[in-house]
mmCIF file of the C-alpha atoms, coordinates in Angstrom:
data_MODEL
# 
_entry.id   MODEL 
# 
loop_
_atom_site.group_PDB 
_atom_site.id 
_atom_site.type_symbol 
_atom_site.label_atom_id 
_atom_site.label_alt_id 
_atom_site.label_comp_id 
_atom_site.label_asym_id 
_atom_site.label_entity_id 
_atom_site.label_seq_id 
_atom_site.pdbx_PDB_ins_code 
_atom_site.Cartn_x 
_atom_site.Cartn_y 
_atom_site.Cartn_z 
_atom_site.occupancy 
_atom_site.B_iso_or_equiv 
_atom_site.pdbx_formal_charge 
_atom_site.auth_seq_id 
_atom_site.auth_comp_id 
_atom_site.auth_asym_id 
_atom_site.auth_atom_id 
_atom_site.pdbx_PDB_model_num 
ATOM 1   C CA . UNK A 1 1   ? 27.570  6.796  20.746  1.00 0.00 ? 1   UNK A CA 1 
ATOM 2   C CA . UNK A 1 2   ? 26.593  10.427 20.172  1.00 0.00 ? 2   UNK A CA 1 
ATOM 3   C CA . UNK A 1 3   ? 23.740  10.950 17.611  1.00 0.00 ? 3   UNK A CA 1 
ATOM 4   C CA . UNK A 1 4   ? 21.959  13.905 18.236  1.00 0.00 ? 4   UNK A CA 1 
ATOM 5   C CA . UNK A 1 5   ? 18.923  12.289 19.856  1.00 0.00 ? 5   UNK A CA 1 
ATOM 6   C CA . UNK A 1 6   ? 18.130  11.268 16.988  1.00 0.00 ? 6   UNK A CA 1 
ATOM 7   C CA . UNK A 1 7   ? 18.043  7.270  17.376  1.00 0.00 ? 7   UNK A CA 1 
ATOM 8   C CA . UNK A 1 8   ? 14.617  6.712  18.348  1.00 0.00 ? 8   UNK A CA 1 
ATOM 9   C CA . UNK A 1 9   ? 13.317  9.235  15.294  1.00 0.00 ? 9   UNK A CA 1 
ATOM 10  C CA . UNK A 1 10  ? 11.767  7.356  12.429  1.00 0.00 ? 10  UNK A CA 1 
ATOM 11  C CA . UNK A 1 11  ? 14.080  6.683  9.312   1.00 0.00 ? 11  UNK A CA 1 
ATOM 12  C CA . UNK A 1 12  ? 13.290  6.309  5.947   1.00 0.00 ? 12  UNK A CA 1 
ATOM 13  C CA . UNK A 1 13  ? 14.483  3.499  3.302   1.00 0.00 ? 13  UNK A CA 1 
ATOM 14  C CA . UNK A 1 14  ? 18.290  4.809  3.209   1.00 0.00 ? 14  UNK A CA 1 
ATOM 15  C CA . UNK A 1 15  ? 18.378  5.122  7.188   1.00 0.00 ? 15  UNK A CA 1 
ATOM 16  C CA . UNK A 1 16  ? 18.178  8.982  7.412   1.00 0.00 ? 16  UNK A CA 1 
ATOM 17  C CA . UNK A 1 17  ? 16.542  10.862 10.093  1.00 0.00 ? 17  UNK A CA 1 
ATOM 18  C CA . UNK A 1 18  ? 12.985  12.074 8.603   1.00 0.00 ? 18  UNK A CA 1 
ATOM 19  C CA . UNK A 1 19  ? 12.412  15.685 8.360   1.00 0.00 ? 19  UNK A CA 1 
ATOM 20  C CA . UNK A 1 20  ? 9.622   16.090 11.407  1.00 0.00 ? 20  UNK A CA 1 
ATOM 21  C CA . UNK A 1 21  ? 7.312   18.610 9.428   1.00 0.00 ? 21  UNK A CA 1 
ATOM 22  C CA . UNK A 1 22  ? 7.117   15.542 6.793   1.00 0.00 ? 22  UNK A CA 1 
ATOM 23  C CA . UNK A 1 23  ? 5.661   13.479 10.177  1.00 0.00 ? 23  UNK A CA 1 
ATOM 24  C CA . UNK A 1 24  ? 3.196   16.091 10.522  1.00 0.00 ? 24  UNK A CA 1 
ATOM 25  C CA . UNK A 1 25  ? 1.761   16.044 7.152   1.00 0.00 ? 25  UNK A CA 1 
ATOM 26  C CA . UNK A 1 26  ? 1.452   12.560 7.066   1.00 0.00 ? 26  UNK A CA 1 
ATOM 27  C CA . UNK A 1 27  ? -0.355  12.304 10.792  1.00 0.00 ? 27  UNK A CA 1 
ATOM 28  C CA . UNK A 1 28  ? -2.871  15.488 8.770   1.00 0.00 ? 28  UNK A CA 1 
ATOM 29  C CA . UNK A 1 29  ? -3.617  13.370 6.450   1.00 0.00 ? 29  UNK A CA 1 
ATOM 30  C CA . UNK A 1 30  ? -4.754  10.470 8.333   1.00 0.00 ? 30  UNK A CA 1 
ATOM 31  C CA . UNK A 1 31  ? -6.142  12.292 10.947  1.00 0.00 ? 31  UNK A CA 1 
ATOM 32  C CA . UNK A 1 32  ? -8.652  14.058 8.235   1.00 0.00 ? 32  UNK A CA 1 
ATOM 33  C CA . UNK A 1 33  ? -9.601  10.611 6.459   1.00 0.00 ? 33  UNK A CA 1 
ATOM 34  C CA . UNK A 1 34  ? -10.503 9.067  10.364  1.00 0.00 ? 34  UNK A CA 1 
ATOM 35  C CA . UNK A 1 35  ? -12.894 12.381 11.127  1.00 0.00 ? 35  UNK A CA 1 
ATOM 36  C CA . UNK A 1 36  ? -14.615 11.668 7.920   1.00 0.00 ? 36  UNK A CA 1 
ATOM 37  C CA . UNK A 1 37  ? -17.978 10.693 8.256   1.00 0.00 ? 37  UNK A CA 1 
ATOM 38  C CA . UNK A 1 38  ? -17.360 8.451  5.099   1.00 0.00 ? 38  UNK A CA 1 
ATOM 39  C CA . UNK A 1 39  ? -17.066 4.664  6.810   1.00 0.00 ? 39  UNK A CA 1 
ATOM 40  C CA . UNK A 1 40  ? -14.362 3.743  3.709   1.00 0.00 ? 40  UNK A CA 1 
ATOM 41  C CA . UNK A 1 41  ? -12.464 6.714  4.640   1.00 0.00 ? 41  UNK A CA 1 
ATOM 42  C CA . UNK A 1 42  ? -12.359 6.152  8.534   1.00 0.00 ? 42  UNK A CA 1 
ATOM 43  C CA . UNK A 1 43  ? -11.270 2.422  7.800   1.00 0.00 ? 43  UNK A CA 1 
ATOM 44  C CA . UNK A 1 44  ? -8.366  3.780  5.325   1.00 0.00 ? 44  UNK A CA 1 
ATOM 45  C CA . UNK A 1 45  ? -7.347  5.619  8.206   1.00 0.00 ? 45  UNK A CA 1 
ATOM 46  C CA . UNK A 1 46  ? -7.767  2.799  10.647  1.00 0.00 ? 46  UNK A CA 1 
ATOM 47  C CA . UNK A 1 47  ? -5.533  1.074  8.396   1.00 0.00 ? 47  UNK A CA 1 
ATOM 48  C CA . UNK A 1 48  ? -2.737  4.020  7.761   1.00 0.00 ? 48  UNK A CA 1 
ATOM 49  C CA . UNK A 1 49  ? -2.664  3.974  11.226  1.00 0.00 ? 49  UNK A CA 1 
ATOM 50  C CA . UNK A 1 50  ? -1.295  0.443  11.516  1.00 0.00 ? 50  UNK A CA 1 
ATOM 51  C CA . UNK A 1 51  ? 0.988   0.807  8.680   1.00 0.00 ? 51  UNK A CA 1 
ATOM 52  C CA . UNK A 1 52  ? 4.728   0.809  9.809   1.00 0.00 ? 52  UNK A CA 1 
ATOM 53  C CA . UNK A 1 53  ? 6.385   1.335  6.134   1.00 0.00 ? 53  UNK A CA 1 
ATOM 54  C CA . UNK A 1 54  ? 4.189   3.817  5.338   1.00 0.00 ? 54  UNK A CA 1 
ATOM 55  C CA . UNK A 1 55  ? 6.283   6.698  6.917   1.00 0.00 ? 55  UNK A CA 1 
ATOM 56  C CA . UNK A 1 56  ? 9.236   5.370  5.102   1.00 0.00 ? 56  UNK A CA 1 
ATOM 57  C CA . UNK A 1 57  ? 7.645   4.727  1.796   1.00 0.00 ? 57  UNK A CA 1 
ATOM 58  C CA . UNK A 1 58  ? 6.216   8.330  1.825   1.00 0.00 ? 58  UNK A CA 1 
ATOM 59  C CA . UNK A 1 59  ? 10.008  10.196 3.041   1.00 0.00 ? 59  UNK A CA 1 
ATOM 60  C CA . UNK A 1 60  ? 11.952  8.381  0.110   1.00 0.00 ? 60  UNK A CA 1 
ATOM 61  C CA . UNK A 1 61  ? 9.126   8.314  -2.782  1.00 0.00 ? 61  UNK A CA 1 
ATOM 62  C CA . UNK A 1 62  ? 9.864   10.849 -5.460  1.00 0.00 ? 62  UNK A CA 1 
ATOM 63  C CA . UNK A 1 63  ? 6.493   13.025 -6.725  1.00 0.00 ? 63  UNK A CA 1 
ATOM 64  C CA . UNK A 1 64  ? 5.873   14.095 -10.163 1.00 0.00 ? 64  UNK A CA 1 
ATOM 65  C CA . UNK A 1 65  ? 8.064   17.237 -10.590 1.00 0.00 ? 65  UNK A CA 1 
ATOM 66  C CA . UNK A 1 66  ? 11.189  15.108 -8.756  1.00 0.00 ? 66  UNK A CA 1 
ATOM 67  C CA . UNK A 1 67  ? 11.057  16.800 -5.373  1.00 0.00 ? 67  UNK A CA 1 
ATOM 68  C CA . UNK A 1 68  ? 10.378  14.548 -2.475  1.00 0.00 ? 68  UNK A CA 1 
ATOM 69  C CA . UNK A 1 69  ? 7.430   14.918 -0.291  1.00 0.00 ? 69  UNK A CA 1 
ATOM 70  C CA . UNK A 1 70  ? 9.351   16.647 2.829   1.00 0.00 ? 70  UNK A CA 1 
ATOM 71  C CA . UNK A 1 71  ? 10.749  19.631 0.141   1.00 0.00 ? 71  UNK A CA 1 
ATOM 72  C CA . UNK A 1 72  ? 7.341   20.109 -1.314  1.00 0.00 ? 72  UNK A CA 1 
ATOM 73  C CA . UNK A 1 73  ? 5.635   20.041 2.314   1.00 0.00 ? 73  UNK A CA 1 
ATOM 74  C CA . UNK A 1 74  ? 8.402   23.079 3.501   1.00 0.00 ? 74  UNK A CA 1 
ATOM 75  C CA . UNK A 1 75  ? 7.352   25.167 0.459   1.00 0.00 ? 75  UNK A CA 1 
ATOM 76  C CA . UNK A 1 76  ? 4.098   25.340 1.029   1.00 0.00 ? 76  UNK A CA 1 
ATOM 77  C CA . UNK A 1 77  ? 4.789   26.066 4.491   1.00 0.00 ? 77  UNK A CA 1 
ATOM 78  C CA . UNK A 1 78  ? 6.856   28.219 3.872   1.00 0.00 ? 78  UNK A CA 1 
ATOM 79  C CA . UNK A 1 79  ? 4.883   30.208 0.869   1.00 0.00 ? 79  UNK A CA 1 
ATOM 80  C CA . UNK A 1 80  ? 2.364   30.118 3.434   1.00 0.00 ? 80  UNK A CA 1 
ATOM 81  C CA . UNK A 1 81  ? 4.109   32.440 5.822   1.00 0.00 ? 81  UNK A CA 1 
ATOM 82  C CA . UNK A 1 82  ? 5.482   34.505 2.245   1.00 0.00 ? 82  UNK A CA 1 
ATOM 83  C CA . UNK A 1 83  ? 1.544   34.777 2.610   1.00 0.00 ? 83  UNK A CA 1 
ATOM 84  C CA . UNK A 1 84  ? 1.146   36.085 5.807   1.00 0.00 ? 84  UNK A CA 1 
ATOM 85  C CA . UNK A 1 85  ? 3.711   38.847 5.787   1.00 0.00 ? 85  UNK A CA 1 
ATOM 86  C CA . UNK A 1 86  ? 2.541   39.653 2.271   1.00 0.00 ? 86  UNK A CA 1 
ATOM 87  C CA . UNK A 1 87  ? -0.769  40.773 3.980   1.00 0.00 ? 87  UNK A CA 1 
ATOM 88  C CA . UNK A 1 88  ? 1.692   43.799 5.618   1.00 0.00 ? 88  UNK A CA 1 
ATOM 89  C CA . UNK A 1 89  ? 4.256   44.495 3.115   1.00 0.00 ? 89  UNK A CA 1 
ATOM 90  C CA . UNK A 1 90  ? 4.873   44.294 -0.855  1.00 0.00 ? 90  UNK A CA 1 
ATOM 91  C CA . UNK A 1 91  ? 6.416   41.205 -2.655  1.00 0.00 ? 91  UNK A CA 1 
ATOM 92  C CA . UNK A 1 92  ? 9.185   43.677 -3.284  1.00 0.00 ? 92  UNK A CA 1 
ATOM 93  C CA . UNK A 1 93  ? 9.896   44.818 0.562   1.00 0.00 ? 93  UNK A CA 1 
ATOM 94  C CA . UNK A 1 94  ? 8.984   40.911 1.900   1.00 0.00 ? 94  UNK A CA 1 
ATOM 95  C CA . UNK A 1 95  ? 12.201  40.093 -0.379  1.00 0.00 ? 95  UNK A CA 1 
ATOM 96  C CA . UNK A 1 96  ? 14.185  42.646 0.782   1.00 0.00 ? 96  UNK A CA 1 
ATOM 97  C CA . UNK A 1 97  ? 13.676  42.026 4.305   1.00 0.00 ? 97  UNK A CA 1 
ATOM 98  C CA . UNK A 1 98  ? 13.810  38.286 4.103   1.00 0.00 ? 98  UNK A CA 1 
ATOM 99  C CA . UNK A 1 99  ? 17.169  38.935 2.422   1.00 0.00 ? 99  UNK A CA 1 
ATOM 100 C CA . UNK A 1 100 ? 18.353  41.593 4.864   1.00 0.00 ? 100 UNK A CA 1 
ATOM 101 C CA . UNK A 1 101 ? 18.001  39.468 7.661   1.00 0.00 ? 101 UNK A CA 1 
ATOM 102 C CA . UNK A 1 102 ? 19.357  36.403 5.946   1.00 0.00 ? 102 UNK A CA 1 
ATOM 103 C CA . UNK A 1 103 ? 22.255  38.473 5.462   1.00 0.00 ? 103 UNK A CA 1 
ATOM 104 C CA . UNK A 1 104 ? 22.833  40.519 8.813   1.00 0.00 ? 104 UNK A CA 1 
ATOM 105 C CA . UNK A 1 105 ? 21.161  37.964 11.418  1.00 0.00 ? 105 UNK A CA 1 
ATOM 106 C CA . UNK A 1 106 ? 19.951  34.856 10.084  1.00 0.00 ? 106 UNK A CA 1 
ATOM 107 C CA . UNK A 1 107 ? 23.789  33.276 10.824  1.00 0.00 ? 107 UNK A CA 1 
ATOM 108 C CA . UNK A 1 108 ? 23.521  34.214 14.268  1.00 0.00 ? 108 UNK A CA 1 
ATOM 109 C CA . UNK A 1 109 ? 19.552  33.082 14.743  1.00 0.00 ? 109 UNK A CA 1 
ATOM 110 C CA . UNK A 1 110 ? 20.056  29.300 12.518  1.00 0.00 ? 110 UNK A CA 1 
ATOM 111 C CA . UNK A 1 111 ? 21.712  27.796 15.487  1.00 0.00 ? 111 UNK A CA 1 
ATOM 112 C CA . UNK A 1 112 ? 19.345  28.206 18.804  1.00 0.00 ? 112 UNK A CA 1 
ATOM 113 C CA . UNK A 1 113 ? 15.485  28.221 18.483  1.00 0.00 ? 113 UNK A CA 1 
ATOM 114 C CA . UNK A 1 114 ? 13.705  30.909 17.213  1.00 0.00 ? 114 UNK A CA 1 
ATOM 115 C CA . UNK A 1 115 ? 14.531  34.280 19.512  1.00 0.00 ? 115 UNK A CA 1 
ATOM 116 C CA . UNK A 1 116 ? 11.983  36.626 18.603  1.00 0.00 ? 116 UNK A CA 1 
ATOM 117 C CA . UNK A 1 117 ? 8.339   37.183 20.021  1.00 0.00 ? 117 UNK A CA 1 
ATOM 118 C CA . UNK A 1 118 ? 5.651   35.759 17.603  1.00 0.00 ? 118 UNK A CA 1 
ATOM 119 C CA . UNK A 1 119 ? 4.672   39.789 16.972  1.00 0.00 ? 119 UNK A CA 1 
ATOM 120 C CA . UNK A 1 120 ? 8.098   40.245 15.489  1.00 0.00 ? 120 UNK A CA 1 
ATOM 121 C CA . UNK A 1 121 ? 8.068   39.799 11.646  1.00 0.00 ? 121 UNK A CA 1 
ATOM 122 C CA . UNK A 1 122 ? 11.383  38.408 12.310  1.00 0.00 ? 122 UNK A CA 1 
ATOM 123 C CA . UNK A 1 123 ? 9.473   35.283 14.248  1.00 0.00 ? 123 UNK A CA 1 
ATOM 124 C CA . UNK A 1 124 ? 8.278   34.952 10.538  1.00 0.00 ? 124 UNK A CA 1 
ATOM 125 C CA . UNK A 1 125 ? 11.509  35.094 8.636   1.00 0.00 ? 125 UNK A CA 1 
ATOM 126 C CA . UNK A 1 126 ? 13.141  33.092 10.911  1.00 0.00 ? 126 UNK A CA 1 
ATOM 127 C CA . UNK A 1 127 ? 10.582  30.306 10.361  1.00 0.00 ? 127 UNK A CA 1 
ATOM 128 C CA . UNK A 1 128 ? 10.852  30.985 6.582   1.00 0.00 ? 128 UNK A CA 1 
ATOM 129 C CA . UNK A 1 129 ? 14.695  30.274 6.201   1.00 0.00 ? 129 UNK A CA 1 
ATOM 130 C CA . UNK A 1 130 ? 14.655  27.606 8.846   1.00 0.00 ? 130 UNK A CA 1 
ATOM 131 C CA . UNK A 1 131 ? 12.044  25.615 6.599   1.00 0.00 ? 131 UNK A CA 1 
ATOM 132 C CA . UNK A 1 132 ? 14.219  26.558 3.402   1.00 0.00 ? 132 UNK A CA 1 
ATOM 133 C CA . UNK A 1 133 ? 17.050  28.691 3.424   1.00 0.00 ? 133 UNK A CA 1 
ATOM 134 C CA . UNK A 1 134 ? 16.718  30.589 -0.100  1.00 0.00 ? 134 UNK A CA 1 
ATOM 135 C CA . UNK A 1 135 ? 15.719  34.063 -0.672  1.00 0.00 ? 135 UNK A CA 1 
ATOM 136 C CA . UNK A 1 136 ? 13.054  33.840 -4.075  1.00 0.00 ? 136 UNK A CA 1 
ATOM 137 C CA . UNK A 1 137 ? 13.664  36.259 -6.796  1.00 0.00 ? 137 UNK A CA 1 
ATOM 138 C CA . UNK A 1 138 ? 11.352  39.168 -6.745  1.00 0.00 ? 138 UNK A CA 1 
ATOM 139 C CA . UNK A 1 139 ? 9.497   38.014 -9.791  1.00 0.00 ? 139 UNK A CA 1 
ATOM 140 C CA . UNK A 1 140 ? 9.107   34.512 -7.778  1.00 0.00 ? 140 UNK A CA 1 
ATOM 141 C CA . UNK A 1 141 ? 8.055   36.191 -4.569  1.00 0.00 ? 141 UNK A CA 1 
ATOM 142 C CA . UNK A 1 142 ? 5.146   37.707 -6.601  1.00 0.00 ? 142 UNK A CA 1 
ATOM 143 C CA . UNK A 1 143 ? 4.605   34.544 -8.429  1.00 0.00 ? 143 UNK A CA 1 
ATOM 144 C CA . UNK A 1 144 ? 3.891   33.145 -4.846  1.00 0.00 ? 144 UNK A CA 1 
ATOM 145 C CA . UNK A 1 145 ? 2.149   36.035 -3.200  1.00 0.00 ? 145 UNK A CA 1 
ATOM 146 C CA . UNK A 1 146 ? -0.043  35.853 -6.308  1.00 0.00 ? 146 UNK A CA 1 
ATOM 147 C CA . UNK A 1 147 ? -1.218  31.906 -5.732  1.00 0.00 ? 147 UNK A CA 1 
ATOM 148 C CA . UNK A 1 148 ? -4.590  32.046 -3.716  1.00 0.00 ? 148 UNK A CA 1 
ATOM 149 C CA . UNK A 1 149 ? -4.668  30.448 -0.369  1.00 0.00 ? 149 UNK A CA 1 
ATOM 150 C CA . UNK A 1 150 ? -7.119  27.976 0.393   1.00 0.00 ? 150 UNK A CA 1 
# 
């Protein structure tokens, strides 16, 4: 049975395939409560750790604002990049070229791994649409430029 490799990945409650950078948060998260030097925190993360539904519970739970946890974990990823590019270039001109390659390259680039070197601001808008394939309005892209980074 063909399945992508994708039959030993974890799954959440309705049996899909759960988005990897939504792995990575989670593994964070845990990691950061177990180098606490809080003994409460350190045994929370002990017992994350053992926690086999927690992965699950976490991919198919629902936050405030009615985005799941995996959508909300690519923006900010992918705001955070908005943020490093915004360091070289205006809100205005980081739209523009986000949408200029989305438009001339980014159908060619979606299906093999990234192409360009890391010095490439391509490397960066490639990352950016593979994490969420939307160009923000300019006002939005200023909105987001705007946010501080922590």
């Amino acid at each position: 049975m063909a399945d992508g490799g994708d039959s030993d990945r974890p799954r959440d409650c309705a049996g899909e395939v759960i988005d990897p950078a939504l792995l990575d948060g989670i593994n964070a998260a845990i990691v950061e409560l177990g180098g606490s030097p809080d003994p409460i925190r350190r045994a929370i993360a002990a017992r994350l750790r053992e926690d086999r539904g927690l992965v699950a519970y976490i991919a198919g739970v629902a936050n405030r604002q009615g985005h799941s946890f995996g959508d909300e974990l690519r923006t900010e990823q992918r705001n955070r990049l908005f943020h490093q590019l915004g360091a070289t270039m205006t809100a205005s001109k980081l739209r523009e070229e986000l949408s200029r390659y989305q438009s001339a390259t980014w159908s060619r680039d979606r299906e093999k791994p990234n192409p360009y070197p890391e010095y490439d601001p391509r490397f960066l808008l490639y990352k950016i649409l593979t994490l969420k394939d939307h160009v923000p309005s300019d006002g939005h892209m200023r909105a987001i430029l705007r946010t501080k980074r922590v």
